[in-house]
N, C-alpha and C positions, 0 to 999 in steps of 0.2 A: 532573428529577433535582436534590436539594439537594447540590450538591456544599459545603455548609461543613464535610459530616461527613468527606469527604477532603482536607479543606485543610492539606495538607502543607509545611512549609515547610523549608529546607535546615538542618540541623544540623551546624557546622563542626566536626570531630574536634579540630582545634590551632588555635593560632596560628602555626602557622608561616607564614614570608615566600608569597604566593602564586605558584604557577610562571607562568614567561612566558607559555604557552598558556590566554588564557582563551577560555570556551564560553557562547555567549550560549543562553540557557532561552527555552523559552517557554510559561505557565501552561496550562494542560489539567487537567479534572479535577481544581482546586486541586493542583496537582502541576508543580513548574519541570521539564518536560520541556528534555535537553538540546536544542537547534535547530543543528547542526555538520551540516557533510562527515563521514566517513567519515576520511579520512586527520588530519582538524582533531582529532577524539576521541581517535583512536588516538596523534598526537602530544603530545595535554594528558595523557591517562593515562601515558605511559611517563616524559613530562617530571617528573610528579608521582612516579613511582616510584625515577627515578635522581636526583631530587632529597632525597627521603625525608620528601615531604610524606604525613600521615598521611590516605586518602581511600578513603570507602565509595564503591560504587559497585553500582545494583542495574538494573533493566531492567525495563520498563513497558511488559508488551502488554495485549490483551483481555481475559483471563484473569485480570491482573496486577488490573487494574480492577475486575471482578467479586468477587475475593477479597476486596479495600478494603473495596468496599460494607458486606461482614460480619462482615467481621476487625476490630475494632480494635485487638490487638495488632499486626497485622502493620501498620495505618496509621502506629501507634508507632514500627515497626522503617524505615518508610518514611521517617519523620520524622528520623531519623538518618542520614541518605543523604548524602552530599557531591554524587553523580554520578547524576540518574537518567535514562536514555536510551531512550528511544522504539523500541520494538521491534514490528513487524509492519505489516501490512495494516490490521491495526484500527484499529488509533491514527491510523496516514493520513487513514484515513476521519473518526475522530471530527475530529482537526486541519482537515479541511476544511468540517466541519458545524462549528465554532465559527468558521473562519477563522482559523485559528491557525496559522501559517505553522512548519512544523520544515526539517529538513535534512535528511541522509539515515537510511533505516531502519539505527538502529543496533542490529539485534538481535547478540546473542554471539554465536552459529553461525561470523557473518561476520569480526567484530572479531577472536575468539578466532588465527586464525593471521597475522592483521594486528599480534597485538599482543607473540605467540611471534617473528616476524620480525624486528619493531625489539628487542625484551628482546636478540635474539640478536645485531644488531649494537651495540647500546648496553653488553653484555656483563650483564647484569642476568638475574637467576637468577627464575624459578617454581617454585610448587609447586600441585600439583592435587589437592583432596579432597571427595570423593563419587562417588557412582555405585556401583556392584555389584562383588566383589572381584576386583580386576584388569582391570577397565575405566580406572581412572585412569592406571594403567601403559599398558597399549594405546595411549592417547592421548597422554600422554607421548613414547613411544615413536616412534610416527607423526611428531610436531611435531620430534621431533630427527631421525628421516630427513630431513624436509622441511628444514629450517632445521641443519646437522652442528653450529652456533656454541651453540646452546641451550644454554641451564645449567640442567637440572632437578634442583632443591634436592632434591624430593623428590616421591610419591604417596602416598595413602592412600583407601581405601576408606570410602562413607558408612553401613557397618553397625558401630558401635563403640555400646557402652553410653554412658551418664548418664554414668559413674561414672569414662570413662576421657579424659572432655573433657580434664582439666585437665594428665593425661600428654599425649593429643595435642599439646596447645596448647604444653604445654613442649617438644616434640620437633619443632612445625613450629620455633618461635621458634630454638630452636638451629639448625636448617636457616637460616638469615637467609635468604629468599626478598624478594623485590622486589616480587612481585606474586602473593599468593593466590588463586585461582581455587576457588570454594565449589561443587560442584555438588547440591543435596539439592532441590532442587523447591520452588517457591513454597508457601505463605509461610516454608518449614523453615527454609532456608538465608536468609532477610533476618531473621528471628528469632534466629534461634544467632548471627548475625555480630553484630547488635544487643548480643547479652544477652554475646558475649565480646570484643566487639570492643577496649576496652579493653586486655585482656590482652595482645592478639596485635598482636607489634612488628614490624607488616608496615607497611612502606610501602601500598601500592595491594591492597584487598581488592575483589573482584568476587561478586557471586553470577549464579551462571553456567543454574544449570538442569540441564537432561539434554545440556549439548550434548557431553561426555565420550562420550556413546553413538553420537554423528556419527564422531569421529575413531578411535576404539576397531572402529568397524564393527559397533556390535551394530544400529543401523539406518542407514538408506538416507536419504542425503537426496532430496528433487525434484531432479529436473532442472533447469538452471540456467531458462528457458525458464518453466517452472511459476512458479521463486521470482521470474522479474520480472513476471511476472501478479499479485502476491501469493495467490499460492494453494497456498503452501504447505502449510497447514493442509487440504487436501482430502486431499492426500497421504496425510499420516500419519494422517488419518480413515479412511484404504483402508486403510492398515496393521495399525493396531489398533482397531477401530470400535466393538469393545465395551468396549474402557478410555478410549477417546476422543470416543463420542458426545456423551454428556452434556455436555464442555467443547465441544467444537465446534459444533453443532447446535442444543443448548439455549440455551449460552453466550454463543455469536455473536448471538442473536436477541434475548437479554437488553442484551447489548453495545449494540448496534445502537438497541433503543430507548431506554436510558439516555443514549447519545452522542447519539441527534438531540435529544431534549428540552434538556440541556445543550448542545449547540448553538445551538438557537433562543434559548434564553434570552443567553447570550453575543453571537449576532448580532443578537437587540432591544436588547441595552445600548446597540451601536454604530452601526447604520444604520439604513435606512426599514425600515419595517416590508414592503411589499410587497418589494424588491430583496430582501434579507435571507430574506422566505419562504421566495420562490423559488428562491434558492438553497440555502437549508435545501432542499427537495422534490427536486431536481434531485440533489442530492450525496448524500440518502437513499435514492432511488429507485435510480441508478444503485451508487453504492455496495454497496448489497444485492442487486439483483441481481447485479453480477459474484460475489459470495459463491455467490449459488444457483448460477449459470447454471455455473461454473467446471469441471463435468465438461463440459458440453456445447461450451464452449470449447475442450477437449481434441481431444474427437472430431470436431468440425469442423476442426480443425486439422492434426488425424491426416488426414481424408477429404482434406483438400488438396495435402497434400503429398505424398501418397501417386500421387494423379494423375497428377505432371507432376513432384513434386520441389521444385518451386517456395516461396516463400517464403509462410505461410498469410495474412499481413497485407498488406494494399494501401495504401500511405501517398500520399496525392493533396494537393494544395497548392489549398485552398478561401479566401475569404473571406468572412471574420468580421462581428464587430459594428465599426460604424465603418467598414467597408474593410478592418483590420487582420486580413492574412492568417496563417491557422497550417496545419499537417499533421491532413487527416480523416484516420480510419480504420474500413477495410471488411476483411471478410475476403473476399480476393484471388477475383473468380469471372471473370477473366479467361485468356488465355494472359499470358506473363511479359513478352510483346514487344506488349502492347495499346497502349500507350500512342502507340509508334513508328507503329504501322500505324492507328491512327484520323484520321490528315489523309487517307488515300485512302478513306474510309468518310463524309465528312463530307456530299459531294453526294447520298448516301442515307439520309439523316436522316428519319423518318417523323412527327416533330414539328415544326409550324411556329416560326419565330420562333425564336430564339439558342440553347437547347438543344436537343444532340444526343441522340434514340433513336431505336435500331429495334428491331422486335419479337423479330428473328430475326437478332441481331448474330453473325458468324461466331467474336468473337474470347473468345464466351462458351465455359467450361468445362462439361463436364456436370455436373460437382457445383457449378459455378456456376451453371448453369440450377435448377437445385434450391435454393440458397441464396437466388436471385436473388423465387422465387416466391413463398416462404416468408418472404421479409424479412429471413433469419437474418442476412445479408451484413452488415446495416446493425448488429447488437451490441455490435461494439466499439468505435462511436463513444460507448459509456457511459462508456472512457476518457475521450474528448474532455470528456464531460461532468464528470467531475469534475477534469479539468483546468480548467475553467471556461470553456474556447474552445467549448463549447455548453452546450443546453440541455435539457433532453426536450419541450417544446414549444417552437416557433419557426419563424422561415422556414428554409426548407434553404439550407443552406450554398449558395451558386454559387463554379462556378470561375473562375479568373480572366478567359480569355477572352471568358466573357459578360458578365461584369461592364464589360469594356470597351466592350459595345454597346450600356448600358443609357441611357436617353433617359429623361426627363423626370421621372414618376413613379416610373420602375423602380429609383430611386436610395431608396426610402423602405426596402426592402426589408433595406438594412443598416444599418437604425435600434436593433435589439436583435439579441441573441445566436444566430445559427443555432438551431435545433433539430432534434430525431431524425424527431418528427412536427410538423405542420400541418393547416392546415385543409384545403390542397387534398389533401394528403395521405389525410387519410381520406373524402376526397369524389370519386375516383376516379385520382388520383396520375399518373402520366404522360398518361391522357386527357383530362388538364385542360388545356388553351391557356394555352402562357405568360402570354398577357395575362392571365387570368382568375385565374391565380397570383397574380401582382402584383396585383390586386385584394384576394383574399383575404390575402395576408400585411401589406398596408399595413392593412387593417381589421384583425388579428390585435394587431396593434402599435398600435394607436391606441385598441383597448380588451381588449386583456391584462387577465385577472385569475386569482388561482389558481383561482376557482372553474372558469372557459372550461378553462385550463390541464386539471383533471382530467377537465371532457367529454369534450376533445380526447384524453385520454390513453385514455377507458373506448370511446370510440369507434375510437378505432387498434386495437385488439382483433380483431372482427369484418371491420374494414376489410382487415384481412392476412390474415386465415381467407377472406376473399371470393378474395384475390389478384386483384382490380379492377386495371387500370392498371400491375402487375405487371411489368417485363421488362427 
């Protein structure tokens, strides 16, 4: 991807003095994405508003990207931005395929009553315009039950002619609001702010999007649970699937491959070209798949708790590359109290040498026998992986007790990054003798390349379909 054609640079509205809260950026897509907290944003924007520093502020997800590409007015209106903040799952993923460290996902949805809150205790007034007539009210409405302190200047609906911009604009301005909340849908509302921004004596202007339709109740948000999956966007793919495929579905895949190639090229600027690949591979692979996989993540989720009640995620304390231990994750095919009762299960271990299995573990679930056989259990260490604490090939992670009893050679084994698969892995996986493990993974790591990397991957395929080693 040539990202020179979206090289955006910030356009400062005044001179005014700058407020205390400053927010350190971080480039993406030729674009200073903001890199903050959550609570750091929402203090720099209201500071900026009860001070009456004059600041655009717009929001950058996958979509947001996609439009750039082919927009170049809205590149334009992007160019005049004071604020632009990192909104979704997508951007996550692109930030980690360039390595481009941000802070929290600040999409509006979340900010929006974060930021009615403080308006309300700092005493500072809003006004909300866009949405369908009588949506902006609804939501209004809503934010002063929640918050009784709120001062909403005013609402107005985003169906109004050409022709009656310039009454609006004279009607919010006498409203003196503190903070403008635009909602018309990308690129409408970064364009109109653009093209009237001048005129409009607001302090802090936002464009906001449809999120008027979250608090008004014309739609449903996810579940909290869904939106720390980042999978939001499956959701409202179920909701409206034929006003939203095409941005979802096509979008994302478009997304997806413009962010890894701008990835790669941002991580060859910086590092070795192999470390760098592989990480590029590992954070696209995994990344994307959690995109696909994300209903079937539900419904495994659903199938588990539904069992026992119990919590769907298995969070175990493995070590890493180096020694340097972090939290794996499986989805839970145990009872809830496995962990208690495996030192009386230990002197029936069916595997020689420091790791424990048995075939026929009592303290396996039934939908964990069925996850267990299928491999499914093992999916959401794609988190782990683009958390960087693994890999999609590698040695498997060991926990820690065995790592205590390792002798001689069996120390080379935390020379690089755990991985999902291995070689012994796709060569019969628990029938394989420790020793023969550590064989195999010290030779893994002493000639790694991406090309092994993708046999290893095309051959873990058939090797889960077989269920070899399996239990």
């Amino acid at each position: 991807m040539n990202t020179a054609n979206l090289d955006i640079r910030t356009a400062n509205a005044s001179a005014s003095p700058a407020p205390q809260q400053t927010l350190e950026t971080t480039p993406l897509f030729g674009m200073p994405l903001v890199a903050a907290s959550r609570q750091a944003a929402v203090t720099a924007i209201i500071e900026r508003a009860a001070q009456g520093t004059p600041t655009t502020i717009n929001f950058i997800n996958a979509h947001c990207v996609n439009v750039a590409r082919r927009d170049a007015q809205y590149r334009e209106s992007l160019a005049h931005t004071d604020l632009l903040l990192p909104d979704g799952s997508g951007i996550r993923i692109a930030s980690k395929l360039a390595g481009a460290p941000l802070g929290d996902n600040l999409n509006g949805t979340d900010l929006f009553p974060a930021l009615c809150e403080s308006a309300a205790t700092q005493g500072l007034s809003i006004y909300l315009l866009g949405g369908s007539p009588g949506t902006a009210a609804r939501a209004a409405d809503a934010m002063q039950q929640r918050y009784p302190g709120l001062n909403v200047a005013g609402t107005q609906h985003g169906f109004f002619a050409a022709e009656e911009t310039e009454l609006l604009i004279s009607r919010i301005n006498r409203a003196k609001p503190d903070l403008l909340f635009v909602g018309f849908g990308v690129p409408v509302q970064e364009n109109w702010i653009a093209e009237n921004r001048h005129h409009l004596r607001v302090p802090v202007v936002l464009g906001v999007g449809g999120l008027f339709d979250y608090y008004a109740d014309n739609v449903t948000r996810a579940p909290a649970w869904v939106r720390r999956c980042g999978c939001e966007w499956v959701w409202r793919l179920a909701q409206e699937p034929r006003r939203l495929a095409q941005r979802y579905l096509v979008g994302n895949v478009t997304f997806l491959a413009h962010a890894t190639l701008a990835g790669l090229q941002a991580r060859l600027a910086r590092t070795r070209f192999h470390a760098a690949l592989k990480r590029l591979v590992d954070v696209t692979i995994a990344g994307s798949a959690l995109l696909v996989l994300a209903p079937l993540f539900a419904l495994i989720s659903l199938a588990i708790r539904t069992e026992d009640r119990g919590p769907a995620l298995f969070r175990q304390r493995r070590i890493g590359a180096n020694g340097k231990p972090f939290m794996m994750l499986k989805f839970r095919s145990m009872v809830r109290d496995a962990e208690a009762r495996r030192a009386e299960l230990l002197a029936r271990s069916e595997r020689d040498g420091v790791c424990f299995k048995m075939k026929r573990d009592p303290r396996i679930t039934r939908v964990g026998a069925w996850l267990r056989k299928t491999s499914l259990d093992e999916l959401p260490q794609l988190i782990n992986v683009l958390r960087g604490e693994m890999s999609i090939v590698g040695p498997r992670p060991a926990l820690p007790d065995e790592v205590v009893t390792y002798r001689d050679a069996s120390w080379q084994r935390l020379g690089g990054k755990p991985g999902i698969t291995c070689t012994w892995q796709v060569s019969g996986r628990a029938d394989i003798p420790f020793e023969q493990q550590v064989v195999m993974d010290i030779d893994y790591l002493q000639s790694r390349s991406i090309l092994r990397d993708f046999g290893l991957m095309l051959r873990t395929v058939p090797a889960v379909l077989s269920r070899r080693g399996a239990y």
